[in-house]
N, C-alpha and C positions, 0 to 999 in steps of 0.2 A: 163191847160188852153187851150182854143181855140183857133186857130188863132187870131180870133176879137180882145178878152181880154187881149191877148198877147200885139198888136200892142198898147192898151190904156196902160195899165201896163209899155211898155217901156216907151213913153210918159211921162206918170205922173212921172217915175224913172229918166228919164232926167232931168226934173224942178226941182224934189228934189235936184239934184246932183250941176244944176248950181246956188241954192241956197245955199249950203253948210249947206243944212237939216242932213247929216249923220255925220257930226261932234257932233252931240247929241245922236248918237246910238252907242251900244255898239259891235251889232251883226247886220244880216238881218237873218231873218230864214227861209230856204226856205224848203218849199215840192215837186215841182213839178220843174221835172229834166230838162226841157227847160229852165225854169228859171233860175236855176243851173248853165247851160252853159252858158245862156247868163250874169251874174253875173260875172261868174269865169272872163270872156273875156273882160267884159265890166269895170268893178269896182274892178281890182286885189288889191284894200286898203282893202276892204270892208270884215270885217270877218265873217263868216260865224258858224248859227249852223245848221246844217241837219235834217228836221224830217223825220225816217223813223218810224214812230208808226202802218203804215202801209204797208211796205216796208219789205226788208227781215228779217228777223228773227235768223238767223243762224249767225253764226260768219265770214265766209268765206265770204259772201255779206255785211256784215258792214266793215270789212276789207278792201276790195275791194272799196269803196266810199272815205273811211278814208285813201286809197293811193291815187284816184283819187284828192282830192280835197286838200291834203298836208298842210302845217303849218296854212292855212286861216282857215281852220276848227278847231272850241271852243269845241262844243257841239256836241252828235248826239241825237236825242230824240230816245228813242225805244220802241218797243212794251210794253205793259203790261200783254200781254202773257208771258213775260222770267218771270222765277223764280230768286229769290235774288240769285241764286247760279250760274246760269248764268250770271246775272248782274255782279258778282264782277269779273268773268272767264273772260267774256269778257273784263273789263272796263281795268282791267291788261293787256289784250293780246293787246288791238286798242291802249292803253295807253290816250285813248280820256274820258275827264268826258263823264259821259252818263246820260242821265236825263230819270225820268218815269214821270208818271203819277203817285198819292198817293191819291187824293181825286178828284171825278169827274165823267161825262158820257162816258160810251165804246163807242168808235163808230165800228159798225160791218157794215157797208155797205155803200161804195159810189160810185154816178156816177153823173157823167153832164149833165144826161139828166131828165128833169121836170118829172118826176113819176106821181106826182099828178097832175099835170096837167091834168091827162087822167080820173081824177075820177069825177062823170058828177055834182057834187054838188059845185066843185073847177072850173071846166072848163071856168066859164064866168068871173072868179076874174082877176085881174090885175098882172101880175108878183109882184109891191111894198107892194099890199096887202097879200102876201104868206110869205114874209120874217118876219124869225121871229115866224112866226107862224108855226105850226106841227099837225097832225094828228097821232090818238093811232091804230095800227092794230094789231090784234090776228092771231098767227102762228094757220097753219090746222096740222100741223106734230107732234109738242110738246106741253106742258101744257102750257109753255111760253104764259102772256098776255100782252097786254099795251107797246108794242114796238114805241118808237119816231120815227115816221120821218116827216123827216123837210124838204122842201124844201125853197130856195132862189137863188142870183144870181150864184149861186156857182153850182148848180142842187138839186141831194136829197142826205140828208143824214137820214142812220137808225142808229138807239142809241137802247141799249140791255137796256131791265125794269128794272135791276138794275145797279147803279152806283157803281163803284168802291174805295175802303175804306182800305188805306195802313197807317194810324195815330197810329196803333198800333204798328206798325214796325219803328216807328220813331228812337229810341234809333238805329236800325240796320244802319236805313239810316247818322243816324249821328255819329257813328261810321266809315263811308265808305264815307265819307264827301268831301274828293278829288275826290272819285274817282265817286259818284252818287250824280246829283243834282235832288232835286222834284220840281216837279210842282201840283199847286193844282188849279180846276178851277171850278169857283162860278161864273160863268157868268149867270145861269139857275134861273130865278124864286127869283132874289133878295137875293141868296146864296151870296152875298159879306157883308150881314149884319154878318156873321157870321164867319168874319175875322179877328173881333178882340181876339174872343174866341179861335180859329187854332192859330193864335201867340201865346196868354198865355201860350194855350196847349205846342206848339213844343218848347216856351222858357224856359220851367221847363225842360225838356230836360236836359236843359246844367245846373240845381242846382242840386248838387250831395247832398245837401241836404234836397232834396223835398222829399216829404211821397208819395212812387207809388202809392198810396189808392186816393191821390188827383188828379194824373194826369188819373188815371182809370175812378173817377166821372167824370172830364173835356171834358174825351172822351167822355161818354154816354151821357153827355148832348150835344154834339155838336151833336151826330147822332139824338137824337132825335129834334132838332131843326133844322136839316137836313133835316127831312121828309119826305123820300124815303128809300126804302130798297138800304143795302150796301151790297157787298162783298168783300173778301179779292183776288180773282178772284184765278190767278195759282202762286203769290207769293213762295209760299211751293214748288210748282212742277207743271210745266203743267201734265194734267191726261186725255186729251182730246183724249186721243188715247185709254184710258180703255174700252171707248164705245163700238171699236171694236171688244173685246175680248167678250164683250157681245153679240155681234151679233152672236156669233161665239156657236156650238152645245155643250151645256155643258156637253151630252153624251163624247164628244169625249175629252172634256176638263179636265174633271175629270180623264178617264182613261189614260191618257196620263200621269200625276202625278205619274203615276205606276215606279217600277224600269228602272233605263235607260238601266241595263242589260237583261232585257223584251223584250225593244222596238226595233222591225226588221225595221219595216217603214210602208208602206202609199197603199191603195187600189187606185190605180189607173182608172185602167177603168174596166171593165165587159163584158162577152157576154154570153146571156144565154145558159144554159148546153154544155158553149165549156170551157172558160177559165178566171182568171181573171189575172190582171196585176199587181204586185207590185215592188213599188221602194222602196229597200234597203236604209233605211237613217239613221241608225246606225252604225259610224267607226268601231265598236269593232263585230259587228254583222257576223257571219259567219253561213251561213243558209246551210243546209247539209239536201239531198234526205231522208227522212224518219221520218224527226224531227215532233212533234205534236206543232203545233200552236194553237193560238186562234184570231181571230179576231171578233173586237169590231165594230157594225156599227153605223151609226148616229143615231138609234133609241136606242142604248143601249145593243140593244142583242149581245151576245155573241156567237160565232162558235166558234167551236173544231174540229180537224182533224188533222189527218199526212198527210204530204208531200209522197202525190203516185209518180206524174209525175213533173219536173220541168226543163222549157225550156228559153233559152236566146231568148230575144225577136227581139234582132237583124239579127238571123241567123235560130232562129227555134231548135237550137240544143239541143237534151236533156243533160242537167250536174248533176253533183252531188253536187258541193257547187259553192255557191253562195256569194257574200261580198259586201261591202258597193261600194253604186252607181249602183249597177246593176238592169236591168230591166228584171224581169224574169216572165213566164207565168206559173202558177198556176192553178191545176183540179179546175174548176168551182164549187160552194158551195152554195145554196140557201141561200136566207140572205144578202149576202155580196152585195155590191153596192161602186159606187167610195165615196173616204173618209175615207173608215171605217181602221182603224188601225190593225196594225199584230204586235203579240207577240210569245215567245216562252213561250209557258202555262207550262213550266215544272217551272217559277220565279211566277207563278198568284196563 
């Protein structure tokens, strides 16, 4: 919140209070940590659930909230990036129910300030006539199209093209029932007609007698009366780090899979026809004046040579063995360049 919004917020939070409006609530739920404070200090009755759905992610920072905030806190909402295996890791360790998201819009990006505002076709509208309403923008980076964003009095927020779709996972979640609450939200496009179908669905659940064949049809028909593409998002496992591995030279990646009693280590730096530099990152690796290596560069090629000259890079001094951690200078080899990986060709 903003200052401004802040100052109406407490405001309108006081007249609820001296109405004895939260005597009909169960919880207040907050997101934003000003509020938090001012809550904790102001309304120590007042129970609290936390959302950090976009907040930290790690155990050690939900932890850490879940000591700050002590017995008042019910609930913590969290991301839908954890995996169910996270979810239950954590929900034992905080000892706090945890709630996800199971059916609904990602949200991947917000701020307070009017985005569209600045786009010249929106510029003359009225702040009242933006709420509520969104515009579809296509990524230039990925295939990704038809991303939401919405702005109102809150600023902008962006929603990812597909929604998120955890109904299959029910049995898990209601298995884990103490310990993970769902939330499911149909606020979008008159999705709350399609709430009575989500109960039938989630209450076969608990008939041990129902045929999985019918709660299977139950599903398909809610997604297709859903209308939108779902996913099950990183339930299974976040994998959002694999990309990396992609960016990454598959020359170098493949050969690397090689024996680990191969691998000496790593091409460091180069200079042409003086030397090159390698770091030793194999414990067991003991590299000794005459041994025939091979290294592999990012482009795939392969060098072969023995060990003429090899010098500690610290001191200049020529030695005869070498071992793990050591930075040692090496007779210059055309080909070679930083990256490229060093073996002992006698395991290739």
């Amino acid at each position: 919140m903003t200052e401004n919004i802040f100052d109406k917020f407490k405001i309108y939070f006081q007249e609820l209070s001296s109405n004895d409006i939260f005597t009909f609530f169960n919880a207040v739920r907050i997101k934003d940590l000003g509020v938090l404070k001012y809550i904790s200090d102001m309304y120590p009755a007042l129970k609290i659930q936390l959302i950090l759905d976009n907040g930290p992610h790690n155990l050690e920072g939900i932890s850490a909230f879940v000591d700050l905030i002590g017995e008042r806190l019910e609930r913590v909402i969290v991301s839908s990036q954890l995996s169910k295996d996270s979810l239950i890791s954590y929900a034992k360790q905080v000892k706090i129910p945890l709630e996800i998201l199971v059916l609904g819009r990602i949200m991947l990006f917000y701020t307070p300030r009017k985005l569209l505002s600045f786009i010249e076709d929106l510029r003359a509208q009225r702040e009242s006539e933006l709420e509520g309403k969104y515009v579809e923008a296509n990524s230039e980076e990925s295939f990704h199209n038809d991303f939401q964003i919405i702005e109102n009095i809150h600023g902008t927020i962006m929603f990812y093209p597909k929604d998120l779709c955890l109904l299959s996972y029910v049995d898990y979640f209601c298995n884990n029932i103490d310990l993970i609450n769902i939330r499911i939200d149909l606020r979008e496009d008159n999705k709350i007609n399609l709430l009575k179908d989500i109960l039938i669905y989630l209450g076969r659940h608990f008939d041990k007698n129902d045929d999985n064949y019918v709660n299977n049809e139950l599903l398909e028909n809610i997604k297709r009366k859903y209308k939108k593409t779902v996913i099950r998002g990183h339930i299974e496992g976040n994998k959002t780090d694999l990309i990396f591995k992609k960016l990454k030279n598959h020359h170098l990646n493949a050969s690397k899979k090689q024996s680990d009693s191969a691998y000496i280590g790593r091409v460091l730096e180069t200079e042409k026809s003086n030397y090159i530099v390698v770091m030793i990152e194999n414990k067991n690796a003991l590299v000794k004046l005459g041994d025939r290596i091979k290294i592999i560069n990012p482009l795939g090629k392969e060098i072969l040579f023995d060990i003429k000259k090899m010098e500690k890079i610290d001191n200049n001094q020529c030695v005869e063995i070498a071992k793990y951690n050591d930075l040692i200078l090496l007779q210059f080899s055309k080909g070679v360049s930083p990256g490229s990986l060093v073996y002992f060709s006698i395991f290739l």
